[in-house]
Backbone bond lengths (Angstrom), bond angles and torsions (degrees), N, CA, C in turn:
res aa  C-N    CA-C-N  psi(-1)  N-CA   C-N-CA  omega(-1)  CA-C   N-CA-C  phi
1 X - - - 1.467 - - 1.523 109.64 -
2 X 1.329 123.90 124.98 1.591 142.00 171.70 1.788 96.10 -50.52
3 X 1.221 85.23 149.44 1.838 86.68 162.35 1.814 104.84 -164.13
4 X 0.771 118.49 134.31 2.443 126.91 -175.96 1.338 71.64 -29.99
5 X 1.365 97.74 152.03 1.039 132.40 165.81 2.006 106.92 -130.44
6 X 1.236 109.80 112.42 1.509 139.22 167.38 1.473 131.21 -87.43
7 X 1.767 112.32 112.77 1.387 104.35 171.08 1.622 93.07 -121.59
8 X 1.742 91.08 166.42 1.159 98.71 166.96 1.468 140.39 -90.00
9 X 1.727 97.74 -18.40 1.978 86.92 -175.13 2.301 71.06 -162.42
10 X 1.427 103.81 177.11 1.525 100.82 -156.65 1.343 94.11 -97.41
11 X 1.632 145.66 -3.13 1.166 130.75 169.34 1.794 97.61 -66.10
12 X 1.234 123.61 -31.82 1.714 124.48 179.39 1.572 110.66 -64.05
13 X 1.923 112.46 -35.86 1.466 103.99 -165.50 1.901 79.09 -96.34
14 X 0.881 165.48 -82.44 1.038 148.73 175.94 1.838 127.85 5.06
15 X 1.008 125.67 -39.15 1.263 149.51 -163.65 1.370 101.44 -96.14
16 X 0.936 112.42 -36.32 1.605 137.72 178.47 1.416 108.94 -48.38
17 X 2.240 95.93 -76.14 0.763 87.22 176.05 1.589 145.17 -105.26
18 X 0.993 104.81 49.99 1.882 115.35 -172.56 1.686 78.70 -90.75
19 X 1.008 121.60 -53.99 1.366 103.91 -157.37 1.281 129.80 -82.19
20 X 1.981 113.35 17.75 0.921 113.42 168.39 1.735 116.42 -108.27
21 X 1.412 113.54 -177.02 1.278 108.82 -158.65 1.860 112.25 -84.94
22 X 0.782 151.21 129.74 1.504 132.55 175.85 1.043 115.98 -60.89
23 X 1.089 128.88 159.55 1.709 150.28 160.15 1.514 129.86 -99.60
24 X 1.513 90.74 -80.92 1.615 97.42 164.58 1.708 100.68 171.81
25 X 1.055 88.99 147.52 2.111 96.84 167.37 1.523 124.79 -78.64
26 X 1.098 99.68 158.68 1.504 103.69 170.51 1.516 108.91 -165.82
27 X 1.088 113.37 -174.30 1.105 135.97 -171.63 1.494 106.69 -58.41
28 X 1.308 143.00 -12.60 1.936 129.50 -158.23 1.676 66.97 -145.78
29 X 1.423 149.83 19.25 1.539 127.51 152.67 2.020 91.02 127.22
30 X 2.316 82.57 -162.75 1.733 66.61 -168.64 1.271 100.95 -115.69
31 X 1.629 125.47 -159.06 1.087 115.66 -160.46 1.613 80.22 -146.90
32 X 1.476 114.26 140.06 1.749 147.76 164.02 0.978 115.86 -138.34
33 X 1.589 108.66 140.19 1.630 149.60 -173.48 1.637 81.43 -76.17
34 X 1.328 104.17 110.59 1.616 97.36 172.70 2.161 102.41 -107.13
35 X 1.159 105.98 0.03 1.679 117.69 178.33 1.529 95.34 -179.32
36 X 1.764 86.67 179.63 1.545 89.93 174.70 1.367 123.84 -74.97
37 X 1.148 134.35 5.92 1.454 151.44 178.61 1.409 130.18 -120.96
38 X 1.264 113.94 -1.37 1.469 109.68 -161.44 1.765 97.40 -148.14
39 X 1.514 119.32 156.21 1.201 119.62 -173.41 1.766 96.68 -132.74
40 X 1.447 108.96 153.79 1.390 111.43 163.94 1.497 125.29 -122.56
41 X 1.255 128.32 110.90 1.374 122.47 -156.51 1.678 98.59 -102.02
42 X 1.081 125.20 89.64 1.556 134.27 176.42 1.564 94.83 -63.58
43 X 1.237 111.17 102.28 1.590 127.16 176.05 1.816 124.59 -82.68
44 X 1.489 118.27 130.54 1.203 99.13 -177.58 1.262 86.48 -122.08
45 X 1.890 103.49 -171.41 1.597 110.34 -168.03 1.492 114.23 107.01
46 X 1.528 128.07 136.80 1.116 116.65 166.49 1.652 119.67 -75.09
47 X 1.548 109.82 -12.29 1.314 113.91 -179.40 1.704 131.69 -47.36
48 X 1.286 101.05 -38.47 1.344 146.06 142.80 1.808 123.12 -29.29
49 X 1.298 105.50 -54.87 1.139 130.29 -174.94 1.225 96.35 -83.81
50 X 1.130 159.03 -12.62 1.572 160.82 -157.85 1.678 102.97 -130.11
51 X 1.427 122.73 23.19 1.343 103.82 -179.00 1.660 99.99 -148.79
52 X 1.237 98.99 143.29 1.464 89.86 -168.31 1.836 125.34 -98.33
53 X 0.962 124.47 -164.28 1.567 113.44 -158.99 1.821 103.73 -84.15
54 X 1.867 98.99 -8.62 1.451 102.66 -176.90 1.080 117.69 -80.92
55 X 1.739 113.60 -30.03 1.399 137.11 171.69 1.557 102.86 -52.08
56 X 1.171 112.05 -74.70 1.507 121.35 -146.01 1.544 98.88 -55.62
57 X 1.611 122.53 -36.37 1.080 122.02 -173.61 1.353 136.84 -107.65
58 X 1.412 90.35 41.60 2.019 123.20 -161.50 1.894 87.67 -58.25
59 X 0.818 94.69 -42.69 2.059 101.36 -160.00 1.463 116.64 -105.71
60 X 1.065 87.93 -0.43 2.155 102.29 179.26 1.736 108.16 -43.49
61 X 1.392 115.12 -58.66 1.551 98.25 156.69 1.422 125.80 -96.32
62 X 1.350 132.98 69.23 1.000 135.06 163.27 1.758 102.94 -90.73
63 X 1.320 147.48 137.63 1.183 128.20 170.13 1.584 135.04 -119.29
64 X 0.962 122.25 55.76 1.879 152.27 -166.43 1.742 103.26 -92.87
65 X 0.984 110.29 68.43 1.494 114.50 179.50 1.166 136.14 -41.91
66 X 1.758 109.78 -6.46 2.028 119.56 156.83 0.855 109.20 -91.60
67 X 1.795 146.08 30.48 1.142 138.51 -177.92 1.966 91.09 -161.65
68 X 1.564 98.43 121.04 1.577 135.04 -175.95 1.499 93.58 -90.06
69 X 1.815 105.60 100.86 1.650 82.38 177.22 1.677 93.42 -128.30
70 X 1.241 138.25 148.41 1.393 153.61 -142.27 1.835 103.86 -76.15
71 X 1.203 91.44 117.15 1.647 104.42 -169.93 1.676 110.35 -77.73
72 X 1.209 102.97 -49.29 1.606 115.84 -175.53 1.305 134.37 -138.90
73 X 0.923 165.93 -176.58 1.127 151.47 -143.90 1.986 106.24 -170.88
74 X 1.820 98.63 139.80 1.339 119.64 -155.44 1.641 119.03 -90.01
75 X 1.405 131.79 72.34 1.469 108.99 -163.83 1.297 123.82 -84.15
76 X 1.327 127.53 148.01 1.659 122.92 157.72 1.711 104.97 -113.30
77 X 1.216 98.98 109.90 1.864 101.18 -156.77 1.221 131.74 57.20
78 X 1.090 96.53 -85.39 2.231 113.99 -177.36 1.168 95.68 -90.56
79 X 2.005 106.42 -73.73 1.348 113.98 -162.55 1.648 123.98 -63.94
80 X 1.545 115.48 156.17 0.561 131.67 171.65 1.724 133.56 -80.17
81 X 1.396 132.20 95.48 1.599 114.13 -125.86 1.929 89.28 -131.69
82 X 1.630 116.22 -13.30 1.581 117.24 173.96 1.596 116.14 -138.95
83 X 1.195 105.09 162.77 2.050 95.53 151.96 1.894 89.17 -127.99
84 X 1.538 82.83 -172.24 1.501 133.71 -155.39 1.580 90.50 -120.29
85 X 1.228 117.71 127.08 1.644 110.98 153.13 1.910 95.25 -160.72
86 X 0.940 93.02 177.94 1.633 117.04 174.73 1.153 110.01 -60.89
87 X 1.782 124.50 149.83 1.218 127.24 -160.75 1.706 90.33 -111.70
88 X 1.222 113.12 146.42 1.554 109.98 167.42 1.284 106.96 -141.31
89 X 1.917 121.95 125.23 1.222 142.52 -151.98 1.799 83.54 -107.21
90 X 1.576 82.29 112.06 1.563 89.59 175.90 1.939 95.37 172.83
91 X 1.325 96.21 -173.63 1.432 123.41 172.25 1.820 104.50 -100.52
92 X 1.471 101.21 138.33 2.073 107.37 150.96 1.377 95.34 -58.92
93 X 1.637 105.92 -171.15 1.722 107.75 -168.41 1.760 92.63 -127.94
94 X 1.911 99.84 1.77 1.824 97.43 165.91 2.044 103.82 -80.42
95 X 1.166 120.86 -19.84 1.419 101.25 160.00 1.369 114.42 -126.86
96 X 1.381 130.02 19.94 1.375 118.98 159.11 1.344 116.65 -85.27
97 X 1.702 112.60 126.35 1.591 102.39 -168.08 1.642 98.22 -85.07
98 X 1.534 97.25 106.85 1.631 95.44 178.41 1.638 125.69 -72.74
99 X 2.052 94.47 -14.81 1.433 94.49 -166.29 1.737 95.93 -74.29
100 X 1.048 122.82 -13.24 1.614 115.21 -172.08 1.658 115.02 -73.50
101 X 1.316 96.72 -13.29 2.170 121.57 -158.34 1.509 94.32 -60.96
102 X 1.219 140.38 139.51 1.192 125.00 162.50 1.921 132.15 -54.37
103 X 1.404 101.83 105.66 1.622 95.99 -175.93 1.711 122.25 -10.82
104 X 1.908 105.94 -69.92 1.404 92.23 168.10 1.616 143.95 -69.67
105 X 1.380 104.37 12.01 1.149 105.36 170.73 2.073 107.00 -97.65
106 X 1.319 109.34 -53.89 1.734 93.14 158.13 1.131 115.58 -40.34
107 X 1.560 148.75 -55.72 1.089 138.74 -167.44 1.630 116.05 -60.58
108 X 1.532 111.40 -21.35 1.329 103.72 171.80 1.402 128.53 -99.24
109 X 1.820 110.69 8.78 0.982 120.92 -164.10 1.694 88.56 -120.51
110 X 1.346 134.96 -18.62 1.509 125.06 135.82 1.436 132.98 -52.19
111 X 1.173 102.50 -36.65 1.608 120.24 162.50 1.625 110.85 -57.67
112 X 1.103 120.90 -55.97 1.082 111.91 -178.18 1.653 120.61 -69.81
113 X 1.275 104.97 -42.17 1.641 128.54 177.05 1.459 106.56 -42.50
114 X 1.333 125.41 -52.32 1.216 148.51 170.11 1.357 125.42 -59.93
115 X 0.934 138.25 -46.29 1.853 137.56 126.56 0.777 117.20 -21.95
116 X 1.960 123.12 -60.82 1.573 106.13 -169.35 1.449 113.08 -83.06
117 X 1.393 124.27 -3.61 1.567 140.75 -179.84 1.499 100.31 -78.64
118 X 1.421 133.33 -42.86 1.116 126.27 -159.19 1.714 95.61 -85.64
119 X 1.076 128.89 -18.78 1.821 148.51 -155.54 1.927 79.72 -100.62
120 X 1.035 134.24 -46.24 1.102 126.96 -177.05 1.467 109.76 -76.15
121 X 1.897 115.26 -50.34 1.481 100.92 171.86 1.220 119.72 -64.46
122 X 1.119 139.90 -9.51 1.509 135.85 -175.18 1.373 117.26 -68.36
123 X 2.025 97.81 -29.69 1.411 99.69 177.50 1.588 126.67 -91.88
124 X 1.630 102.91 14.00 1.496 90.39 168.95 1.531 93.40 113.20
125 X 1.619 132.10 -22.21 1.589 111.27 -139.32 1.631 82.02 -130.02
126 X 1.588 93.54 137.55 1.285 131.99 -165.07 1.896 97.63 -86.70
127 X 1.547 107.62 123.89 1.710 98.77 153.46 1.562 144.67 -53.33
128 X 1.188 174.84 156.14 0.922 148.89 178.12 1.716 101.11 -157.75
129 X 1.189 126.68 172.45 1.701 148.49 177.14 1.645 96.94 20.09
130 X 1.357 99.86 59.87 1.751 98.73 177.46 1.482 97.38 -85.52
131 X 0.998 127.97 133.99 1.721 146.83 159.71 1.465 122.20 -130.32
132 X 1.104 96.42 170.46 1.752 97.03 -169.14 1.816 107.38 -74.69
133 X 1.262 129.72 -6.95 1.123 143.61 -153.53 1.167 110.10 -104.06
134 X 1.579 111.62 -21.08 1.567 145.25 -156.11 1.618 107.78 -121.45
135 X 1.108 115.39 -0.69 1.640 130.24 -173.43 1.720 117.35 -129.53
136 X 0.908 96.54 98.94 1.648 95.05 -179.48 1.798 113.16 -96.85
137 X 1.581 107.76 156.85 1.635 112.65 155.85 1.137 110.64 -147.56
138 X 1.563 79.88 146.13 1.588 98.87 -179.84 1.458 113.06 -164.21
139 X 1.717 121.41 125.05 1.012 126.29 176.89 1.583 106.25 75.36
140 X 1.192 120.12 33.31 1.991 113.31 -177.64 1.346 113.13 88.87
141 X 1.824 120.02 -1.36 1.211 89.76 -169.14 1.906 84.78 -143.31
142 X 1.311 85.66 -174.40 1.552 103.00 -152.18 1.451 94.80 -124.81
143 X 1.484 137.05 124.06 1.155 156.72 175.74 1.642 120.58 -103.99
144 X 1.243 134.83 122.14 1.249 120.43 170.05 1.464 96.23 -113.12
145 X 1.330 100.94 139.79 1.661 108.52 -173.90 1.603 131.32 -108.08
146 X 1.778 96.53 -26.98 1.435 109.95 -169.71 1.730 105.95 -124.08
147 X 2.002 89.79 83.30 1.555 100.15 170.19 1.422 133.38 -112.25
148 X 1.300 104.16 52.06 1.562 119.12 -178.50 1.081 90.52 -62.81
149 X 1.329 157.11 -26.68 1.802 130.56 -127.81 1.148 83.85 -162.14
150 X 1.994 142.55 28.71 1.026 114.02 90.08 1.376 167.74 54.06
151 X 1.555 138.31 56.27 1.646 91.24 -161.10 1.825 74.54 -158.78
152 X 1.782 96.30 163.99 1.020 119.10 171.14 2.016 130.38 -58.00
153 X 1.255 135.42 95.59 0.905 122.42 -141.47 2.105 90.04 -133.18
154 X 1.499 93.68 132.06 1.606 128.78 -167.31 1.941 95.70 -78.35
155 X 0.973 96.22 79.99 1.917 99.77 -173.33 1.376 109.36 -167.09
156 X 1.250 113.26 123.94 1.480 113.51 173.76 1.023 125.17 -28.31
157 X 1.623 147.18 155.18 1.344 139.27 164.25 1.642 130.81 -45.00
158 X 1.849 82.50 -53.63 1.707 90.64 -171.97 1.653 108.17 -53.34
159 X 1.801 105.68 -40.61 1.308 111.12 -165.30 1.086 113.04 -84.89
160 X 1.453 132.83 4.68 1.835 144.55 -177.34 1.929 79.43 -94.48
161 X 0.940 122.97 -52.60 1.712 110.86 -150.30 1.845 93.51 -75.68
162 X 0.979 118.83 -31.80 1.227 97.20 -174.52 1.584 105.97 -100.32
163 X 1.264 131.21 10.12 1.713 133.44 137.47 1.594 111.86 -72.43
164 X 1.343 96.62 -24.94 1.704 84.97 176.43 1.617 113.42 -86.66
165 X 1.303 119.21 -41.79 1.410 121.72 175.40 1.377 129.21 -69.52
166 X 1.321 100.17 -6.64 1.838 128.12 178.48 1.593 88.88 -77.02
167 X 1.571 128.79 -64.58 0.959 127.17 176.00 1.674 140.61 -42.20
168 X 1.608 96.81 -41.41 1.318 115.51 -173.19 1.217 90.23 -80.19
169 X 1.169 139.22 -43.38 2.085 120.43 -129.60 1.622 65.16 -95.49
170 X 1.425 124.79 -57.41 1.842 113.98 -148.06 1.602 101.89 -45.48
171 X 1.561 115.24 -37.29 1.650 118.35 178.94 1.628 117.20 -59.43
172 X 1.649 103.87 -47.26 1.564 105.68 -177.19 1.856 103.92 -96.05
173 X 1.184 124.20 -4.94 1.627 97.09 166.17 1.813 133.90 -66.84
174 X 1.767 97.51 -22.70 1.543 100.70 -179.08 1.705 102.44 -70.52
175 X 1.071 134.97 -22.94 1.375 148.12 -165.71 1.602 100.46 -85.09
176 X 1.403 114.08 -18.28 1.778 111.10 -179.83 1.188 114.21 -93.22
177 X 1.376 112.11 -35.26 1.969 122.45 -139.78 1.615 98.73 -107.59
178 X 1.141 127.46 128.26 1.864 128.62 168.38 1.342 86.80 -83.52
179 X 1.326 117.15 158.34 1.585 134.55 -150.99 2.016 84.63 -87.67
180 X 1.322 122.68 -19.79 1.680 113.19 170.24 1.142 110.53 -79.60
181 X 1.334 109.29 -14.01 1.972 95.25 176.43 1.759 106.85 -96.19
182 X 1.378 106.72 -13.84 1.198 105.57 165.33 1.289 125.05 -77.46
183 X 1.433 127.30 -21.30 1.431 155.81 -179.30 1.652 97.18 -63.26
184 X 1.373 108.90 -53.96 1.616 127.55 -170.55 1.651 112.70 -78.14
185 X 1.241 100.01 -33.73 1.699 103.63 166.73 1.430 131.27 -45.05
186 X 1.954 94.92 -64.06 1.694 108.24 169.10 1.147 110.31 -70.18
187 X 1.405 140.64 5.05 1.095 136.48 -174.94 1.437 117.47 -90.22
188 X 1.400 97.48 -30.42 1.830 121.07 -177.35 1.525 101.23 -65.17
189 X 1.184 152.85 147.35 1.788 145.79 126.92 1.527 119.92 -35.36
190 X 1.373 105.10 -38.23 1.097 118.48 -159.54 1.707 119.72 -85.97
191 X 1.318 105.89 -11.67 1.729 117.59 -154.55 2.040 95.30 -147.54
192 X 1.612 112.68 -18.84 0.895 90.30 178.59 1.460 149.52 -68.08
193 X 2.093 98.67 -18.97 1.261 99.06 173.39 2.161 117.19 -93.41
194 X 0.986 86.69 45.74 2.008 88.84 -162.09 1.313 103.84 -75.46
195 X 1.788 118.16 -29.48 1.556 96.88 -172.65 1.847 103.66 -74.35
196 X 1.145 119.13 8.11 2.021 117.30 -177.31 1.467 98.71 -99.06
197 X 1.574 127.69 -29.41 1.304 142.93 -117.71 1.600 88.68 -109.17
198 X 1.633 140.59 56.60 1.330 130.76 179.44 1.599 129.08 -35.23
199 X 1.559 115.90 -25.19 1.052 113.35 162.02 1.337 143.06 -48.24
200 X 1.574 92.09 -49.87 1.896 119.66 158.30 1.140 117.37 -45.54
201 X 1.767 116.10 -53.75 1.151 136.24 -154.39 1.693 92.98 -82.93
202 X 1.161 126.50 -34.47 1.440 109.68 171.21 1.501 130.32 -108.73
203 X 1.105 93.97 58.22 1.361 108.18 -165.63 2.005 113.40 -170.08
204 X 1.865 97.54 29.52 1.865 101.57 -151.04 1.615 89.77 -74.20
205 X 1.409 138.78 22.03 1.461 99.79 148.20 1.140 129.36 -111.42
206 X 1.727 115.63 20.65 1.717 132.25 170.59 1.562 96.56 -76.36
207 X 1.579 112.24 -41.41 1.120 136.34 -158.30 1.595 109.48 -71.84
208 X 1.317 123.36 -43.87 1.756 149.33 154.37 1.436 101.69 -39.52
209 X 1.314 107.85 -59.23 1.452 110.97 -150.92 1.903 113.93 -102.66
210 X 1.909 102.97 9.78 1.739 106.63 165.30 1.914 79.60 -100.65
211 X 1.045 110.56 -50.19 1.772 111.54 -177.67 1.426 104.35 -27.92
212 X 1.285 131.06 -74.06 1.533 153.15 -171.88 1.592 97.72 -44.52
213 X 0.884 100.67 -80.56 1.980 113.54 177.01 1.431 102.68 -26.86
214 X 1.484 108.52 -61.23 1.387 106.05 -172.05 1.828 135.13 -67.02
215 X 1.500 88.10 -26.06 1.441 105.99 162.43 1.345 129.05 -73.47
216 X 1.343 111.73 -37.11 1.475 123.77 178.93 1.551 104.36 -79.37
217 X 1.399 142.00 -24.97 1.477 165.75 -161.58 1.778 76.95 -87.14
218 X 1.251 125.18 -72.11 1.535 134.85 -166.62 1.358 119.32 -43.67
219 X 1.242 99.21 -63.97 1.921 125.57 -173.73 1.342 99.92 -79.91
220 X 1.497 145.42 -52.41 1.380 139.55 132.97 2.076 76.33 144.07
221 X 0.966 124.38 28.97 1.604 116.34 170.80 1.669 101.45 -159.34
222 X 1.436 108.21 152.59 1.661 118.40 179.15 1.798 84.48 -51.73
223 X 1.603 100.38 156.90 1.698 116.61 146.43 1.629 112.34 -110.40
224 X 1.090 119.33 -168.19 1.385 129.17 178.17 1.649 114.15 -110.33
225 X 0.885 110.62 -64.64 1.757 141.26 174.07 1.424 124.04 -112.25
226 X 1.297 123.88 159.23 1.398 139.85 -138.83 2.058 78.46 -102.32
227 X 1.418 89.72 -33.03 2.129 94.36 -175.45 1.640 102.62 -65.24
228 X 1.593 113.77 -26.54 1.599 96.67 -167.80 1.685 99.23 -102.30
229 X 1.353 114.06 1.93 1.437 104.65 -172.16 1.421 93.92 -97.39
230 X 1.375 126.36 -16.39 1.615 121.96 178.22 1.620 100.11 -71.63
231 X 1.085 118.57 -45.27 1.198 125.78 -171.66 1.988 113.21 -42.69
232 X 1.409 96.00 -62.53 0.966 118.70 -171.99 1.616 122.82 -62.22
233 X 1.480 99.01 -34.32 1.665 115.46 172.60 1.606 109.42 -69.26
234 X 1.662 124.17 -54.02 1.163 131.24 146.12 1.610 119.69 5.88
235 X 1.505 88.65 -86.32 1.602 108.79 176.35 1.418 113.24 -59.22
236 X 1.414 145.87 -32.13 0.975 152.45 157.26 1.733 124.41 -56.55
């Protein structure tokens, strides 16, 4: 179980953190392996500074296991200076080469993504600052990790999940497609207008799996990956 974590003056949060493991930076601060389960995102920004410990932890028990949402909260005295969230053993999807992943295994890790998205629109809460940096995979499934920004949003369900999946897939499709399977997309009637087409877009493993058909229909044999079907179109 997470619990705030409190220092008193920054030679203490300093000390702290040398001895944890790095992650990586970004834009809202950095991020350390503080155990095998737990992450610490040392946050900068005054944006940060303007929100309080009730805010940050609006969704702390929400429990949807593709979505990392902030367990505890970081003090240096008053202020509020980190969070606490769940560790997820995996790759972002800016260097996991997803197009190499086996097709049916993305398709079941959209499948799954999509359940826990619709379990999230049901509750009201809007996606927000999805990036590829902010999206992990691993093992079939798809993780979003960085949901500070977040937020409660006044919109039907059906029509929150497919604003939310409009969001997600537009972040994780550049991470699937080699620019020849994108070549082959607009090329189709049928598939060319899908990145406008929200229906498609919330729904990308109907969308995978007319794609697949059509490629394998093309090349005249199944492929494996989105890497060997670029290949093959290439040469064609």
């Amino acid at each position: 179980m997470m619990t705030n974590l409190q220092f008193q003056n920054e030679e203490q949060l300093n000390s702290f953190i040398k001895n944890l493991q790095f992650i990586n930076l970004g834009s809202e601060g950095c991020c350390y392996r503080l155990d095998q389960k737990t992450v610490f995102k040392h946050l900068c920004g005054p944006y940060y500074e303007q929100r309080s410990e009730k805010e940050i932890l609006q969704f702390k028990d929400i429990n949807i296991s593709n979505y990392v949402f902030v367990q505890n909260v970081v003090y240096l005295k008053e202020e509020i200076i980190g969070v606490l969230m769940r560790y997820i053993n995996g790759e972002n999807i800016e260097i996991h080469n997803l197009y190499r992943v086996r097709i049916i295994n993305l398709i079941k890790a959209f499948d799954d993504l999509m359940d826990a998205t619709k379990k999230l629109s049901n509750l009201g809460i809007g996606v927000f600052d999805v990036c590829s940096v902010n999206s992990i995979y691993s093992k079939s499934r798809f993780y979003l990790i960085d949901t500070m920004d977040y937020s409660r949003v006044d919109i039907v369900p059906e029509q929150l999940f497919k604003e939310n999946m409009y969001r997600i897939i537009h972040n994780i499709y550049p991470s699937i497609f080699p620019f020849p399977i994108i070549e082959f997309v607009s090329s189709i009637p049928k598939l060319k207008d899908f990145k406008n087409n929200k229906e498609l877009l919330s729904n990308p493993s109907y969308f995978l799996k007319i794609l697949l058909d059509i490629i394998n229909e093309y090349l005249g044999y199944e492929v494996k990956s989105f890497a060997e079907a670029s290949k093959k179109l290439v040469k064609n």
